[in-house]
C-alpha positions in Angstrom: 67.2 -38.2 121.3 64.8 -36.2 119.3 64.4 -35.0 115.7 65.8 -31.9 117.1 69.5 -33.0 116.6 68.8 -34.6 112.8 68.7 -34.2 109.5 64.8 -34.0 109.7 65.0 -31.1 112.6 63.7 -28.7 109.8 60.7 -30.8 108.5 59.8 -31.4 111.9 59.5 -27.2 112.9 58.0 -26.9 109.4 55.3 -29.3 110.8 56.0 -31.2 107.3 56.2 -34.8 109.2 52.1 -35.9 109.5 50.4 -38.9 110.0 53.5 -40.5 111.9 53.0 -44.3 112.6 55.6 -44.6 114.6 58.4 -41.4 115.7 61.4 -42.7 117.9 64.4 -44.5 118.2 65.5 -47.6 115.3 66.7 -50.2 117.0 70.1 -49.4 116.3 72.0 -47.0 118.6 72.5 -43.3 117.4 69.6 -43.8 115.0 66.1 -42.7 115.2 63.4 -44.2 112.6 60.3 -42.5 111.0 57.2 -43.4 109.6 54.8 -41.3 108.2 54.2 -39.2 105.6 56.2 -35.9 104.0 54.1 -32.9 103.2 55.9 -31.6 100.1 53.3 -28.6 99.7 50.9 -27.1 101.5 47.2 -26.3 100.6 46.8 -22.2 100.7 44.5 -22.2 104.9 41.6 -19.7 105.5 41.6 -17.8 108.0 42.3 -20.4 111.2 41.3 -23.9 109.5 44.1 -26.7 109.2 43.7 -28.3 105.6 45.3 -31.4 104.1 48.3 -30.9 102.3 48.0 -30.6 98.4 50.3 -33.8 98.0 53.3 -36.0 100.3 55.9 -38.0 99.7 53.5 -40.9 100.8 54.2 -43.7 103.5 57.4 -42.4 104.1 60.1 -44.4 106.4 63.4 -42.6 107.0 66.6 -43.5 109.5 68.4 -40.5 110.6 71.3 -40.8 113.1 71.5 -38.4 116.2 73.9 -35.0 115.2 73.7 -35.8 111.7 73.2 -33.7 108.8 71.7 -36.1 105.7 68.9 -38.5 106.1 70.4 -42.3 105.6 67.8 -44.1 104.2 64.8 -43.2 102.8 61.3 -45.2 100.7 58.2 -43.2 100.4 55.6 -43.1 97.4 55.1 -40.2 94.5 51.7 -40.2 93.2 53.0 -38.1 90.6 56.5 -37.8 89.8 56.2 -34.0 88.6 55.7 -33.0 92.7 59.9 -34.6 93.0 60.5 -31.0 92.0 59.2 -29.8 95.5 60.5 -32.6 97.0 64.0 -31.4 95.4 63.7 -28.6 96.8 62.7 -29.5 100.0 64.2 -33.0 101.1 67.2 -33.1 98.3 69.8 -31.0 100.4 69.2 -33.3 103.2 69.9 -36.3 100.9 73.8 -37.4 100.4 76.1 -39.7 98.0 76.3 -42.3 100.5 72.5 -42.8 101.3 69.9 -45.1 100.2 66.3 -44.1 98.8 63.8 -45.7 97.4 60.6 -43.9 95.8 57.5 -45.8 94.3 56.3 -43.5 92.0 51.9 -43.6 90.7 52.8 -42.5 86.7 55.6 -44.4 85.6 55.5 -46.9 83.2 54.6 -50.5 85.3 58.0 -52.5 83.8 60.3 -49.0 84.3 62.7 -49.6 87.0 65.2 -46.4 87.2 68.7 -45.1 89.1 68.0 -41.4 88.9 70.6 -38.9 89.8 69.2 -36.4 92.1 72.4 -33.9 93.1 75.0 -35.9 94.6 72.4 -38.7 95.6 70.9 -41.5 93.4 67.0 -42.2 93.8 66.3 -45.5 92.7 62.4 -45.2 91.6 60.5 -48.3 90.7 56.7 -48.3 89.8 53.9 -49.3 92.7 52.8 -52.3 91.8 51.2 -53.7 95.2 49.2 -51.7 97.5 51.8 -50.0 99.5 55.4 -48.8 100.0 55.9 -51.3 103.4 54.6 -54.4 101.2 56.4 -53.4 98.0 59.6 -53.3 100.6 59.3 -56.1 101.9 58.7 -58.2 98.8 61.7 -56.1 97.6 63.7 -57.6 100.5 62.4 -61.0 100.7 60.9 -60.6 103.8 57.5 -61.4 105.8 55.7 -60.6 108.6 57.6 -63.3 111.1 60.6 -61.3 110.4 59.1 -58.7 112.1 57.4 -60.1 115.0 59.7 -59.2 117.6 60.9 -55.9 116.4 59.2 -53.1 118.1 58.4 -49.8 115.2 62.0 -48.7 115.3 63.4 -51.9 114.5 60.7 -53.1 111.8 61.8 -49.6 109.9 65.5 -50.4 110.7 65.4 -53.8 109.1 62.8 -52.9 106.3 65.1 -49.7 104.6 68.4 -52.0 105.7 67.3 -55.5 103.6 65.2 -53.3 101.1 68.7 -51.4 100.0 70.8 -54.7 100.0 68.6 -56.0 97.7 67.8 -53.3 95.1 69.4 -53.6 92.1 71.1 -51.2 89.5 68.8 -50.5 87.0 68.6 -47.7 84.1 70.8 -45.0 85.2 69.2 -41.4 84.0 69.2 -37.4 84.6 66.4 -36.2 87.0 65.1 -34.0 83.9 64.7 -37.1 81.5 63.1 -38.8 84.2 60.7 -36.3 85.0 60.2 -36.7 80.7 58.8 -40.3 80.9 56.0 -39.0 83.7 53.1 -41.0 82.4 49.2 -39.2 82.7 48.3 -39.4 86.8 45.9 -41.7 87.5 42.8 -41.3 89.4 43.0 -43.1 92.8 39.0 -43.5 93.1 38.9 -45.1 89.7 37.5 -48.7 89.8 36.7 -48.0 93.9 33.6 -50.0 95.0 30.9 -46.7 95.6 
């Protein structure tokens, strides 16, 4: 099984999926698990140099199954959620009705928890309150690191995305564009950073 034959087969010959912790099979059969990040937009290369890309869909974990067209779950982090126009763009048509996603967004208000309809799919976005998407997740889920001690990196994305969706609530339902209306001023990641 490869990427080839799933819903991330374009991302992947776009060269959009970087910094992958783990790329391979989930731990449940037909599925293959992702973790990583999403470039959403590229910064303009001179001449032959590879730079960074301008901004991701951070920390990324996806389940795709083999042959299919839509990506079936899906948590990642926003630092601002003005760049979920490119990753509309982008990522939305290989989003569905039926799957789950989870985005931490870096300029929402701290006590906003929202059900965003994106297209036919529903983005449930919730603020980042702890350090990353994987602890957020599994707080989200109850979970902690014993759970995981026997999964290889499959199965710890498999079981992250499955108990993380089974235990997200309903919360606020709003339009993408009045979401993208609360967007809060983007704060500086280096602020308060020991020098």
């Amino acid at each position: 099984m490869t990427y080839e034959t799933t819903a991330l087969a374009g991302l992947e010959t776009a060269g959009r999926l970087l910094n992958a912790v783990y790329k391979g099979p989930s731990d449940k059969s037909g599925y293959l698990a992702f973790r990583g990040d999403f470039a959403l937009k590229f910064q303009e290369a001179m001449a032959d140099e590879k730079r960074p890309p301008e901004y991701c869909l951070e920390q990324s974990l996806a389940i795709v199954k083999d042959g299919g067209t839509t990506i079936d779950a899906l948590a990642g982090y926003i630092h601002d959620i003005n760049n979920l126009k490119t990753f509309q763009e982008l990522v939305g048509p290989l989003l569905s009705s039926t799957g789950q996603y989870i985005i931490f967004a870096g300029n929402i208000d701290f006590l906003a928890k929202y059900t965003v309809t994106f297209g036919d799919a529903t983005l449930t976005v919730l603020p980042l309150e702890e350090s990353t998407v994987w602890k957020e997740l599994s707080d989200l889920a109850g979970l902690d690191k014993n759970d995981f001690k026997k999964l290889d990196g499959g199965g710890k994305v498999q079981l992250i995305l499955d108990k993380a969706n089974e235990a997200k609530s309903a919360y606020e339902k709003i339009s993408f564009e009045d979401f993208l209306a609360k967007a809060l001023p983007v704060r500086n990641r280096n602020e308060n950073r020991p020098v």
